[in-house]
N, C-alpha and C positions, 0 to 999 in steps of 0.2 A: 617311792614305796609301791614298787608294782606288784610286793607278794599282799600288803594291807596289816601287815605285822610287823612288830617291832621286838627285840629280843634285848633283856639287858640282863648283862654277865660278869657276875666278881665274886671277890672272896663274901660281901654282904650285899646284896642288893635290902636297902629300908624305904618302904613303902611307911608315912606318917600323915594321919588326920588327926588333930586336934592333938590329943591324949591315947591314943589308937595307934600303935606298932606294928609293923609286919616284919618280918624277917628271914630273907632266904637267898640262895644264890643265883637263881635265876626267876627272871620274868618273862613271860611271852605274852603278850595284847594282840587280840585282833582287831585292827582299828574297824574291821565292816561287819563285828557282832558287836561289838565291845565288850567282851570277855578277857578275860584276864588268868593267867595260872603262874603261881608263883611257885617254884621248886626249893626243897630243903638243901642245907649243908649237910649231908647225911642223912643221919635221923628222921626230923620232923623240921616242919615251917615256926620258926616263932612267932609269937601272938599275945602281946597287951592290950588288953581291952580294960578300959576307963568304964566301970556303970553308968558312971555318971552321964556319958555321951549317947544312951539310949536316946530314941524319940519321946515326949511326950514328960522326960527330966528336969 
């Protein structure tokens, strides 16, 4: 990994913590920020977010 990034590409790429969805068609991480950007199928990114999964719930 000499560029420090990793790229993943499909019709869905799903990012899932817990109860937490992400949903889009592409990812790009930089492994030496650790940032992350998730691109749309079109549109927009999708995104289920659980309440429940705040801190301090």
């Amino acid at each position: 990994m000499t560029a420090q990034q990793f790229v993943l590409e499909g019709k869905q790429v799903v990012l899932k913590e817990n109860e937490n969805v992400f949903v889009g068609c592409k990812l790009t991480v930089n492994m030496a920020t650790s940032q992350a950007k998730l691109d749309a199928c079109g549109e927009r990114v999708q995104i289920r977010l659980n309440p429940q999964s705040r801190p301090g719930n």
